[in-house]
KOLGU-4560 file (N, C-alpha, C; in nm, 3 decimals, padded with zeros to 5 digits):
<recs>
<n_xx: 14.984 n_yy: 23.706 n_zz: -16.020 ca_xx: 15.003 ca_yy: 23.798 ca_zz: -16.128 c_xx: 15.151 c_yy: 23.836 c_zz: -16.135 mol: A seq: 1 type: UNK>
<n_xx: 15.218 n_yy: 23.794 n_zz: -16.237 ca_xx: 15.400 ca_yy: 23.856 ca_zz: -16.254 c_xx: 15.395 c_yy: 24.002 c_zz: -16.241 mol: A seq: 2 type: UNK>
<n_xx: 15.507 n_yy: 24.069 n_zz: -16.189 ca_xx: 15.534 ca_yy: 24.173 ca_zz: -16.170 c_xx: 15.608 c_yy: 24.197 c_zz: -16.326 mol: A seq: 3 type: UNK>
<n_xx: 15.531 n_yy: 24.333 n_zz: -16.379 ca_xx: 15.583 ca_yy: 24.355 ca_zz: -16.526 c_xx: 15.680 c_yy: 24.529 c_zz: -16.460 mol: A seq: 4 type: UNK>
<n_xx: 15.765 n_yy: 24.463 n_zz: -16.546 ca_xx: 15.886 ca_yy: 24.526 ca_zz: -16.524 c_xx: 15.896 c_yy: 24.661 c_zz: -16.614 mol: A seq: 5 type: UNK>
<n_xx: 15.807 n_yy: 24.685 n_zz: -16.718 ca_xx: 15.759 ca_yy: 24.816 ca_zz: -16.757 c_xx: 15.618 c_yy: 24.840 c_zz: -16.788 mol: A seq: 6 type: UNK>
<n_xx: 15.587 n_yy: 24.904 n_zz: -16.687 ca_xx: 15.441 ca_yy: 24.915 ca_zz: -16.708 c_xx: 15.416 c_yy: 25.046 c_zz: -16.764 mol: A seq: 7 type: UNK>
<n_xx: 15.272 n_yy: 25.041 n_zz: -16.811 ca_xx: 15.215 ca_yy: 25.135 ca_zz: -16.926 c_xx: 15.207 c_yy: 25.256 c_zz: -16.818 mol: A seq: 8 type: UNK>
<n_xx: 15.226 n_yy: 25.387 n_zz: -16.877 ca_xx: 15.220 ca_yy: 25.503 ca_zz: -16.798 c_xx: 15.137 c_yy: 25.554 c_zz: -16.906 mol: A seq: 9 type: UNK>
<n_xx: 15.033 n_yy: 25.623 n_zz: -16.858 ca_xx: 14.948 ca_yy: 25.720 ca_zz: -16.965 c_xx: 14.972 c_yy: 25.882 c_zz: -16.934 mol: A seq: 10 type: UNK>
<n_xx: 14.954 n_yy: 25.954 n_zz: -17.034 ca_xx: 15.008 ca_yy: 26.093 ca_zz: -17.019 c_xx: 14.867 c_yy: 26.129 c_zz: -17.108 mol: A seq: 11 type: UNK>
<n_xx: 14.881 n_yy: 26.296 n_zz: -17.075 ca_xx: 14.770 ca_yy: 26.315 ca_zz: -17.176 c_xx: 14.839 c_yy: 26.464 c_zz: -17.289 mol: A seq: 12 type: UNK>
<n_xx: 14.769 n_yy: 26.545 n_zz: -17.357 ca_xx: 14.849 ca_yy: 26.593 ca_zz: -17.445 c_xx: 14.899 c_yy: 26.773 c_zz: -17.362 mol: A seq: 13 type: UNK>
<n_xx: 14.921 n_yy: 26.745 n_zz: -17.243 ca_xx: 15.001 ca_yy: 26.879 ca_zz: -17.142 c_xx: 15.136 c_yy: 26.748 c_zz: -17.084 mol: A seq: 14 type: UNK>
<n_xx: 15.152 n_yy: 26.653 n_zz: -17.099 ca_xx: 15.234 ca_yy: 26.587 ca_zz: -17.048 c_xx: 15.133 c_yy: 26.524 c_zz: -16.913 mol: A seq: 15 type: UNK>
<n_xx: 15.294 n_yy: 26.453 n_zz: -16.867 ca_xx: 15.265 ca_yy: 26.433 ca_zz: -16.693 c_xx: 15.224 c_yy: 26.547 c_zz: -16.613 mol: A seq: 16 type: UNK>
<n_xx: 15.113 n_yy: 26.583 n_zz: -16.572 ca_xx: 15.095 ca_yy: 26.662 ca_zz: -16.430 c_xx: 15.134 c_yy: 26.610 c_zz: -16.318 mol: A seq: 17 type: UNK>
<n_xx: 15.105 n_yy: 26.517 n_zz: -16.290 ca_xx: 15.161 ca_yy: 26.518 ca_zz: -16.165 c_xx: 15.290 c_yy: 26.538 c_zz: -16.078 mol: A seq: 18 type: UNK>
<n_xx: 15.360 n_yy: 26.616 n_zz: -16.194 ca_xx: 15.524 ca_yy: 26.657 ca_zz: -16.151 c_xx: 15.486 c_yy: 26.840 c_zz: -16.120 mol: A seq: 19 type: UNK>
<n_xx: 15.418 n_yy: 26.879 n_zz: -16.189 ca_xx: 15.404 ca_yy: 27.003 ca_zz: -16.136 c_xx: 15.331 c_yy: 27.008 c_zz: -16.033 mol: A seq: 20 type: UNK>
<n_xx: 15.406 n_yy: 27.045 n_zz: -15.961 ca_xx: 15.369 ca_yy: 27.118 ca_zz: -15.833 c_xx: 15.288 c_yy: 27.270 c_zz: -15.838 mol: A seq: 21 type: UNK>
<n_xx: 15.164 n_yy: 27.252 n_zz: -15.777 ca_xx: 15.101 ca_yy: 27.407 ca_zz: -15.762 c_xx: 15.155 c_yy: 27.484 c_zz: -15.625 mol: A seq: 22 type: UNK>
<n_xx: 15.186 n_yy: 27.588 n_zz: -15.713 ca_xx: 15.269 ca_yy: 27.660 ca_zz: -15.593 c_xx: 15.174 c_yy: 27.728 c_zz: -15.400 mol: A seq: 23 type: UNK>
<n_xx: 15.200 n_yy: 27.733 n_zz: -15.363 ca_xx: 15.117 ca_yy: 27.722 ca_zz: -15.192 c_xx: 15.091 c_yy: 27.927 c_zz: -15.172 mol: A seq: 24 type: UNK>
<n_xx: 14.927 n_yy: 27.891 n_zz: -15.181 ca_xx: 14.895 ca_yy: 28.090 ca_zz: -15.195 c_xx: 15.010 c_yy: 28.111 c_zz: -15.077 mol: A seq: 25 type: UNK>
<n_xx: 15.030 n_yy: 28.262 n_zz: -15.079 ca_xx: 15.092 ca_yy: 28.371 ca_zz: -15.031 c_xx: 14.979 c_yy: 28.391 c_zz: -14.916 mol: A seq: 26 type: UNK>
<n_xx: 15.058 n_yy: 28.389 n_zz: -14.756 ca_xx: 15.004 ca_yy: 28.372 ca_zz: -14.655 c_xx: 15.031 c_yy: 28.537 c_zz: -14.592 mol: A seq: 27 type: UNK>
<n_xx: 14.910 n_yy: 28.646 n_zz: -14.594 ca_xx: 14.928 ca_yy: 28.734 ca_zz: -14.505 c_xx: 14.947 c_yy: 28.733 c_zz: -14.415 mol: A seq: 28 type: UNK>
<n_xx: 14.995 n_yy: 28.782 n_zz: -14.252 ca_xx: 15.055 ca_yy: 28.801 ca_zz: -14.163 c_xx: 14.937 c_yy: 28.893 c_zz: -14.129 mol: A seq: 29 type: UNK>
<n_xx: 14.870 n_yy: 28.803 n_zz: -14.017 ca_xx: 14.752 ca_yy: 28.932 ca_zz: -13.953 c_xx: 14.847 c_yy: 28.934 c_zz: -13.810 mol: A seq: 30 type: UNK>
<n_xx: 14.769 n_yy: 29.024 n_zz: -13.773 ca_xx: 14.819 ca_yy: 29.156 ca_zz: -13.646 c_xx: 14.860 c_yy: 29.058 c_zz: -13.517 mol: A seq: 31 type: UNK>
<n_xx: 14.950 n_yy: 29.075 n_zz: -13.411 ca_xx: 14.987 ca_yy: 29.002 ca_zz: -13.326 c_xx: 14.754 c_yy: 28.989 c_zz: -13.216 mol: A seq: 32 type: UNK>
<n_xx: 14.729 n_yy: 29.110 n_zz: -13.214 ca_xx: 14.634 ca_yy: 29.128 ca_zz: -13.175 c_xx: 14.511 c_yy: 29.043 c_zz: -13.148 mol: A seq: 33 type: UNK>
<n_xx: 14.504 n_yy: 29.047 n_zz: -13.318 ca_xx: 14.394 ca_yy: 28.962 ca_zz: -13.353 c_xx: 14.405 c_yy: 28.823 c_zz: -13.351 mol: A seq: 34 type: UNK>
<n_xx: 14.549 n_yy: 28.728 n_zz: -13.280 ca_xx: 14.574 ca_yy: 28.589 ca_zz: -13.292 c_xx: 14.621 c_yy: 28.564 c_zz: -13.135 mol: A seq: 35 type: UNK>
<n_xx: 14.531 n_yy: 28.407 n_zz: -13.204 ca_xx: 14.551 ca_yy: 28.306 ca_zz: -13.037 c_xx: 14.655 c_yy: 28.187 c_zz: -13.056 mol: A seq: 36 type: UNK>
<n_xx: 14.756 n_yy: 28.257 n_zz: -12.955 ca_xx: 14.875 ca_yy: 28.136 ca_zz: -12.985 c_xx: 14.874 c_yy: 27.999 c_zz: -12.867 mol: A seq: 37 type: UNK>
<n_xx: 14.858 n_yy: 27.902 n_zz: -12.906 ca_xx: 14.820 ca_yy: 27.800 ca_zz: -12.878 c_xx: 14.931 c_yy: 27.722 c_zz: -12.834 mol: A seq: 38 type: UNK>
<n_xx: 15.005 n_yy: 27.691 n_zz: -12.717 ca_xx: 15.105 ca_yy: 27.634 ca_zz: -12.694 c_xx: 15.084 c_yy: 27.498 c_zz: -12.622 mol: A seq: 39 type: UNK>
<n_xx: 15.154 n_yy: 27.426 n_zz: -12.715 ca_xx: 15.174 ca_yy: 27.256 ca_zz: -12.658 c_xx: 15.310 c_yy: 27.240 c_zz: -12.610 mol: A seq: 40 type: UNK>
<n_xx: 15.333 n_yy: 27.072 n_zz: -12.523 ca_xx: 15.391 ca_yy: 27.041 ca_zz: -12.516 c_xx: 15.408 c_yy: 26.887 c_zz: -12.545 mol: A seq: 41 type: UNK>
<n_xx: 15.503 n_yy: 26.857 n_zz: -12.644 ca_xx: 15.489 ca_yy: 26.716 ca_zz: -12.685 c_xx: 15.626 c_yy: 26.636 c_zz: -12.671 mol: A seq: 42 type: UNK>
<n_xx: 15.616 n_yy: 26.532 n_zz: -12.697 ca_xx: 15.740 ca_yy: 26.442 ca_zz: -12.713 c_xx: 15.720 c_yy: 26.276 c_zz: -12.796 mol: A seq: 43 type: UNK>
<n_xx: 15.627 n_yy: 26.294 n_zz: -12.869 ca_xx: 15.607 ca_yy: 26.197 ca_zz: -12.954 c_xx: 15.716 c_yy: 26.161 c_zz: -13.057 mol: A seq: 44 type: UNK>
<n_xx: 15.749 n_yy: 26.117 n_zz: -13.107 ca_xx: 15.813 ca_yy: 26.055 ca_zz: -13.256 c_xx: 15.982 c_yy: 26.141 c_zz: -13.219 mol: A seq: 45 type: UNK>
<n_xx: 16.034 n_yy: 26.186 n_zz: -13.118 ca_xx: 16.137 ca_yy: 26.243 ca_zz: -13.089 c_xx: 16.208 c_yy: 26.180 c_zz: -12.986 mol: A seq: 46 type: UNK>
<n_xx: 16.196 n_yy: 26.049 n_zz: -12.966 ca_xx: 16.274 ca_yy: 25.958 ca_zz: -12.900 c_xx: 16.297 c_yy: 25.988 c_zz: -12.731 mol: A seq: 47 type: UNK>
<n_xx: 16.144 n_yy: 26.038 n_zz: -12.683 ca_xx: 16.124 ca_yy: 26.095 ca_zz: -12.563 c_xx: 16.188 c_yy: 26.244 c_zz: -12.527 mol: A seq: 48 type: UNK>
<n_xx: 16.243 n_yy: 26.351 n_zz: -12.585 ca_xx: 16.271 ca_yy: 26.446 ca_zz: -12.606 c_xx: 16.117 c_yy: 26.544 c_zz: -12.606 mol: A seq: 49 type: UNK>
<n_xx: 16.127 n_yy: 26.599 n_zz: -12.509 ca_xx: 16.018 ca_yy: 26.752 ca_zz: -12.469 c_xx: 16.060 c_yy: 26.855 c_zz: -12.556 mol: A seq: 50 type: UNK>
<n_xx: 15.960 n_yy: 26.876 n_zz: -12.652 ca_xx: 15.984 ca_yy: 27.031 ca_zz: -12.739 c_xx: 15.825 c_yy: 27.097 c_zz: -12.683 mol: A seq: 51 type: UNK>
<n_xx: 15.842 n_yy: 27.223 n_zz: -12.698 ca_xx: 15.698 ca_yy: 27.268 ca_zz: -12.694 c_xx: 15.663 c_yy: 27.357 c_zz: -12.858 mol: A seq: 52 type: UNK>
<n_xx: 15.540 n_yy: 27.343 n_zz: -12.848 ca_xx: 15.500 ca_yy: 27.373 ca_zz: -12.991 c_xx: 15.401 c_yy: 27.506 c_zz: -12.984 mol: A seq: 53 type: UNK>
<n_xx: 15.413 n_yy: 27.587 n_zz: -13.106 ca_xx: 15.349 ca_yy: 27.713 ca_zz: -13.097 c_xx: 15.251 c_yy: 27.658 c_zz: -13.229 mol: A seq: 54 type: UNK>
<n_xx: 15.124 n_yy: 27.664 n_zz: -13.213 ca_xx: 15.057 ca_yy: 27.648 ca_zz: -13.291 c_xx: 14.944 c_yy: 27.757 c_zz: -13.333 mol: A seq: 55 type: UNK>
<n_xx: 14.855 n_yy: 27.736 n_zz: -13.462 ca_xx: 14.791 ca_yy: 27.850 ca_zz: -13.482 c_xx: 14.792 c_yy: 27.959 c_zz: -13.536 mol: A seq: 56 type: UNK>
<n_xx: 14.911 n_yy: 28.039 n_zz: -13.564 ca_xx: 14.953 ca_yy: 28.121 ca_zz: -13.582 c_xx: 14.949 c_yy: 28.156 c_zz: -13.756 mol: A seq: 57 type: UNK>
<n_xx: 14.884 n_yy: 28.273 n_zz: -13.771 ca_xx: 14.845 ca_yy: 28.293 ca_zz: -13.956 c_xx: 14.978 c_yy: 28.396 c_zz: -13.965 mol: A seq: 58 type: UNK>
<n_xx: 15.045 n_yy: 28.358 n_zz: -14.003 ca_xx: 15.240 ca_yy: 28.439 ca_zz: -14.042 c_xx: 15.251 c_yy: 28.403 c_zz: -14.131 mol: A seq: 59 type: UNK>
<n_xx: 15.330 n_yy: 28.435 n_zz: -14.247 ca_xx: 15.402 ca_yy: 28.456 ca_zz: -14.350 c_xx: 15.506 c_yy: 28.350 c_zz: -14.337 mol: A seq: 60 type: UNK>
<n_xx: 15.579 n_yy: 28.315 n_zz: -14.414 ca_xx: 15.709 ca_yy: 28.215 ca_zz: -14.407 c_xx: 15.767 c_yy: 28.279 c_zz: -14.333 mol: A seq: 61 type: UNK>
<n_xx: 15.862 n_yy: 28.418 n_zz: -14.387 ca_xx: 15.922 ca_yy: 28.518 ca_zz: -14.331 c_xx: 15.922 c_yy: 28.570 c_zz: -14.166 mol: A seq: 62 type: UNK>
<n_xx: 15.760 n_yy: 28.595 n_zz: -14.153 ca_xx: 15.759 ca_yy: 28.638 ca_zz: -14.007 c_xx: 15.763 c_yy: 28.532 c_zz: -13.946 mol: A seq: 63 type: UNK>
<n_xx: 15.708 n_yy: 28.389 n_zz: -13.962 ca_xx: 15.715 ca_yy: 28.276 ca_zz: -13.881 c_xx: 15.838 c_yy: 28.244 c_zz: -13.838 mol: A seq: 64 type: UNK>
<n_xx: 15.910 n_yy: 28.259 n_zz: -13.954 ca_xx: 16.059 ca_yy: 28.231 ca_zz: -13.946 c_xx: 16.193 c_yy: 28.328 c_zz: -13.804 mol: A seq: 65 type: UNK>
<n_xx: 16.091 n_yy: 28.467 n_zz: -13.847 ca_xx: 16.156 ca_yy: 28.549 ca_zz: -13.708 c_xx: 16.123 c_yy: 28.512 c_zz: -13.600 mol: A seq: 66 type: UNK>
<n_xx: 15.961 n_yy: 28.502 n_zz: -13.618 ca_xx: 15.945 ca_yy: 28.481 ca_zz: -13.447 c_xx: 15.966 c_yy: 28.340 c_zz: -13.367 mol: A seq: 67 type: UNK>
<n_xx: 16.047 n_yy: 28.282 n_zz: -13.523 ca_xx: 16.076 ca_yy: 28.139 ca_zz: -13.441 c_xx: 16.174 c_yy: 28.187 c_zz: -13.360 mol: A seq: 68 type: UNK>
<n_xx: 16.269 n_yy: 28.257 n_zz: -13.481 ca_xx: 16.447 ca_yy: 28.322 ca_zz: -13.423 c_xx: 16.430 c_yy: 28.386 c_zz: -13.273 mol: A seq: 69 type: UNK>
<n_xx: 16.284 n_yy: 28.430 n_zz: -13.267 ca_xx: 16.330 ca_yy: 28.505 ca_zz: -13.154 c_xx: 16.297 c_yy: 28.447 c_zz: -13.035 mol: A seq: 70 type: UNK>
<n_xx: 16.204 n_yy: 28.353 n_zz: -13.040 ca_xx: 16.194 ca_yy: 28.231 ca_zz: -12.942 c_xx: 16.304 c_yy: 28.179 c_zz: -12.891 mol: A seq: 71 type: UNK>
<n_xx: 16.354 n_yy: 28.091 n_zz: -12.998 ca_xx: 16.475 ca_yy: 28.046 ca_zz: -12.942 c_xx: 16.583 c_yy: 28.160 c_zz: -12.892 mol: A seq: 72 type: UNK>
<n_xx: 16.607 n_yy: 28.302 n_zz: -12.917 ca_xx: 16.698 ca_yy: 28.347 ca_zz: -12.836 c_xx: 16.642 c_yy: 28.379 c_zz: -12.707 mol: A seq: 73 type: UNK>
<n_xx: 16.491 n_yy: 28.407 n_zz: -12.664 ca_xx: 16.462 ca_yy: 28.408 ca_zz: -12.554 c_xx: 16.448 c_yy: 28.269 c_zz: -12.496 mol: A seq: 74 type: UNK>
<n_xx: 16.456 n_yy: 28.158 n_zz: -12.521 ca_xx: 16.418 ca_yy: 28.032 ca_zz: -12.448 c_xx: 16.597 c_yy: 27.989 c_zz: -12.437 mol: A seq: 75 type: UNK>
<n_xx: 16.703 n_yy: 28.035 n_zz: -12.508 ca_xx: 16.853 ca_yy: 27.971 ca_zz: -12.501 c_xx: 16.850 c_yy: 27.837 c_zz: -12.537 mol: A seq: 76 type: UNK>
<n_xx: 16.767 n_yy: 27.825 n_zz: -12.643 ca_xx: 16.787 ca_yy: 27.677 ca_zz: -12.736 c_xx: 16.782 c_yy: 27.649 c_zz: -12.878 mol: A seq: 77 type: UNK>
<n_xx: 16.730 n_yy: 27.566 n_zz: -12.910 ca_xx: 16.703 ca_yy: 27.525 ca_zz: -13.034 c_xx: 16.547 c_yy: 27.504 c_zz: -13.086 mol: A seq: 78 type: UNK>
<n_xx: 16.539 n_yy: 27.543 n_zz: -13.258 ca_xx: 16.429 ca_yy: 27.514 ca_zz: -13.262 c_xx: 16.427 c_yy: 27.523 c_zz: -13.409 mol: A seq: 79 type: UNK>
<n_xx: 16.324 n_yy: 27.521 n_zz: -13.476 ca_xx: 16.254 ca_yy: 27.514 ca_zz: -13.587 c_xx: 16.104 c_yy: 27.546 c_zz: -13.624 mol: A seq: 80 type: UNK>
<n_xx: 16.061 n_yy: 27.570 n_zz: -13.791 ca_xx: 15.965 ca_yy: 27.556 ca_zz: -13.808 c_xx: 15.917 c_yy: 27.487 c_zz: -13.898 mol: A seq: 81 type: UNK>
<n_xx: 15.831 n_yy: 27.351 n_zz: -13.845 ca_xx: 15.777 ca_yy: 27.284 ca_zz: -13.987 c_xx: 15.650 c_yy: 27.258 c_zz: -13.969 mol: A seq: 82 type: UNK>
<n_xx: 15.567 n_yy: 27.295 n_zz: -14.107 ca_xx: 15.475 ca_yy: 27.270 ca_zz: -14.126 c_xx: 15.389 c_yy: 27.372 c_zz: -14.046 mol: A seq: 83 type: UNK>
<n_xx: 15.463 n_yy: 27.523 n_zz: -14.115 ca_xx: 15.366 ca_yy: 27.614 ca_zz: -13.999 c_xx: 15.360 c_yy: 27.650 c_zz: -13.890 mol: A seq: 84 type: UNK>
<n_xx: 15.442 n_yy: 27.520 n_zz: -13.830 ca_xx: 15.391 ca_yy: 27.501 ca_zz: -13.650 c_xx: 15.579 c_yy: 27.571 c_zz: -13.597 mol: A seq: 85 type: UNK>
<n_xx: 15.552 n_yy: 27.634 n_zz: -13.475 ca_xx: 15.735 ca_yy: 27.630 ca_zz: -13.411 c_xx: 15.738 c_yy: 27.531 c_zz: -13.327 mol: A seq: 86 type: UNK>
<n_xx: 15.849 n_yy: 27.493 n_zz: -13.353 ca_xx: 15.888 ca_yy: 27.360 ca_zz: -13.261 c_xx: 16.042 c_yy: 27.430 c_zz: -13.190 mol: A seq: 87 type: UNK>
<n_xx: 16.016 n_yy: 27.439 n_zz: -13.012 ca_xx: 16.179 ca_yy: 27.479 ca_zz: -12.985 c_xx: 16.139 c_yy: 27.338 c_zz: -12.902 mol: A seq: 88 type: UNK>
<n_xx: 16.330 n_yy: 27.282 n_zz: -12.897 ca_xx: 16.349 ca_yy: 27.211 ca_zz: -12.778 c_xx: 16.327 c_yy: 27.232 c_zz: -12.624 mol: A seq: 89 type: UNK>
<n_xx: 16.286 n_yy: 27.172 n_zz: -12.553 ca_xx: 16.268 ca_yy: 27.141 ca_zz: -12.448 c_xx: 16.136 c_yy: 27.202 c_zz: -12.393 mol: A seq: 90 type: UNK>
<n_xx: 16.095 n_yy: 27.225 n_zz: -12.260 ca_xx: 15.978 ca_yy: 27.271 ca_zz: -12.192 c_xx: 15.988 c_yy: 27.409 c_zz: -12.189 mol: A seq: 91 type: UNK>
<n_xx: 15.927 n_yy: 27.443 n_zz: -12.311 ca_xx: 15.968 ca_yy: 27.637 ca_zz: -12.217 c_xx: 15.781 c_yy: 27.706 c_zz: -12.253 mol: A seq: 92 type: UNK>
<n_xx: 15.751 n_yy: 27.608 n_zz: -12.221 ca_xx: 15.583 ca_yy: 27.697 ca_zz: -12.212 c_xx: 15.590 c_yy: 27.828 c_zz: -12.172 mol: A seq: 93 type: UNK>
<n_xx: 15.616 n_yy: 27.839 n_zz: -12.022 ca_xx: 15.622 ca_yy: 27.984 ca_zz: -11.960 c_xx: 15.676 c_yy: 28.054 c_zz: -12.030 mol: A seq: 94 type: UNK>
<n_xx: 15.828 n_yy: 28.062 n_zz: -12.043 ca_xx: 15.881 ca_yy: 28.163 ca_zz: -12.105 c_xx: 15.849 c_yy: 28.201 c_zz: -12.258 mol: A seq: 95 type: UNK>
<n_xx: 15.823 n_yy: 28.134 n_zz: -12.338 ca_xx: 15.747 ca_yy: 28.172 ca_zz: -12.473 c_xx: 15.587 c_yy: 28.239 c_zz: -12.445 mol: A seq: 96 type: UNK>
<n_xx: 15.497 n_yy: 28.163 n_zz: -12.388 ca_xx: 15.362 ca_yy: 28.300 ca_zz: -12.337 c_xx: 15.399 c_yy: 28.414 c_zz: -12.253 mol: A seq: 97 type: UNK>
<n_xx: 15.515 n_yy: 28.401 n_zz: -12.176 ca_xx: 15.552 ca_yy: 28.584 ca_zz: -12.158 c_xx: 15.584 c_yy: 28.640 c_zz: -12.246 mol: A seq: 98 type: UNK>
<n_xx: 15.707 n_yy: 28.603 n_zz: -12.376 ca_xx: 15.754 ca_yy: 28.658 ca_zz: -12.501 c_xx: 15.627 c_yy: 28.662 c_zz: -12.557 mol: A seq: 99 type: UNK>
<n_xx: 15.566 n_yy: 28.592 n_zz: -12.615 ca_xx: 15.452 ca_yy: 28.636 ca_zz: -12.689 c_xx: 15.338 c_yy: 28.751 c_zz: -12.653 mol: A seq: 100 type: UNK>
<n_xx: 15.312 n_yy: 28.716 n_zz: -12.526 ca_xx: 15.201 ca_yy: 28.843 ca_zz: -12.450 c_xx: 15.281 c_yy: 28.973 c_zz: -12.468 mol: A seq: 101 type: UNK>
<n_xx: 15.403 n_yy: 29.000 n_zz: -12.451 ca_xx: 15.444 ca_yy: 29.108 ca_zz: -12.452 c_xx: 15.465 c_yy: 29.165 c_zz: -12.593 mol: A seq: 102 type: UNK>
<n_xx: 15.466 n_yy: 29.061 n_zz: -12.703 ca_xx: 15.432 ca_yy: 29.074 ca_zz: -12.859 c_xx: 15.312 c_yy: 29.115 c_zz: -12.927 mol: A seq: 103 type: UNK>
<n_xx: 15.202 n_yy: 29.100 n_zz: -12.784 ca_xx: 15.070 ca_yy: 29.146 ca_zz: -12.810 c_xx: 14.982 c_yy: 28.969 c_zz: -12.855 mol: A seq: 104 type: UNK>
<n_xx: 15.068 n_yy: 28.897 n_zz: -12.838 ca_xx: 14.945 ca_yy: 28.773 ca_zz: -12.876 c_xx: 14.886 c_yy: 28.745 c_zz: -12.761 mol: A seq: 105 type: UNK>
<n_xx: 14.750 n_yy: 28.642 n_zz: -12.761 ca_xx: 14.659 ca_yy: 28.606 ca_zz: -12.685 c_xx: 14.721 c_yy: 28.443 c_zz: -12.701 mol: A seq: 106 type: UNK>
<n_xx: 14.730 n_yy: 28.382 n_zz: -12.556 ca_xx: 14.788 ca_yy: 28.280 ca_zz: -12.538 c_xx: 14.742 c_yy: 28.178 c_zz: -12.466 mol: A seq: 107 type: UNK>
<n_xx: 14.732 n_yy: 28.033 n_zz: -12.523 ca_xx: 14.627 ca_yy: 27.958 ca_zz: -12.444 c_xx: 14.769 c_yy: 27.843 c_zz: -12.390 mol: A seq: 108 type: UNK>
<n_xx: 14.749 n_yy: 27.756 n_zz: -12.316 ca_xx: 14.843 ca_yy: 27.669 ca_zz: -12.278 c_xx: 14.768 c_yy: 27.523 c_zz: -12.303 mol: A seq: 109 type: UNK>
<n_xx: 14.811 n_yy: 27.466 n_zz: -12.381 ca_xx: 14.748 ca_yy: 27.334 ca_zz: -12.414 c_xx: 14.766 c_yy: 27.245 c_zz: -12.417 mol: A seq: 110 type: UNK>
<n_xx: 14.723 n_yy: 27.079 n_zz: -12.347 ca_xx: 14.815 ca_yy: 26.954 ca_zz: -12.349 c_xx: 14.890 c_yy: 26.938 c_zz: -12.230 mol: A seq: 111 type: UNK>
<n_xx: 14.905 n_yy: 26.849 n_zz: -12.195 ca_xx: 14.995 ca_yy: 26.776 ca_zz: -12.034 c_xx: 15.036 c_yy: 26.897 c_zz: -12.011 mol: A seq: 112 type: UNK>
</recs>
């Protein structure tokens, strides 16, 4: 079969949808209390590099975003958040479930 070099696109009478994007509900921030923070440790797809991962956690962009900040100033590294999840560099299981317990979360340790 030749590869046709303009092919038929169908639209209907709102245009293309599939360019709009539906925007992602507004995520409440329940109580440190009522949540179980779930900590991994991985090194997959990071070129053998140990990050540990905080998973679980129902936060807001905003608060996720602090309590990433404040991870990494208690762990003295680097880190991020994608896809919900915190990702800091290296092994710091321990020291993130003491920061957190003392934040009031419930903390499980999970994975190698």
């Amino acid at each position: 079969m030749p590869r046709d070099d303009h092919p038929t696109v169908w639209s209907s009478e709102q245009g293309d949808l599939r360019s709009k994007c539906s925007q992602p509900a507004q995520v409440i921030s329940l109580p440190p209390r009522q949540q179980t923070a779930y900590l991994h440790r991985d090194a997959k797809g990071r070129g053998g590099k140990m990050v540990t991962l905080v998973k679980n956690l129902v936060l807001s962009e905003v608060d996720l975003n602090a309590l990433c900040k404040q991870l990494k100033r208690v762990c003295g590294s680097g880190g991020a958040v994608k896809d919900g999840v915190i990702e800091i560099q290296g092994d710091h299981r321990e020291k993130i479930a003491e920061a957190l317990r003392k934040l009031g979360y419930k903390v499980k340790l999970a994975g190698g």
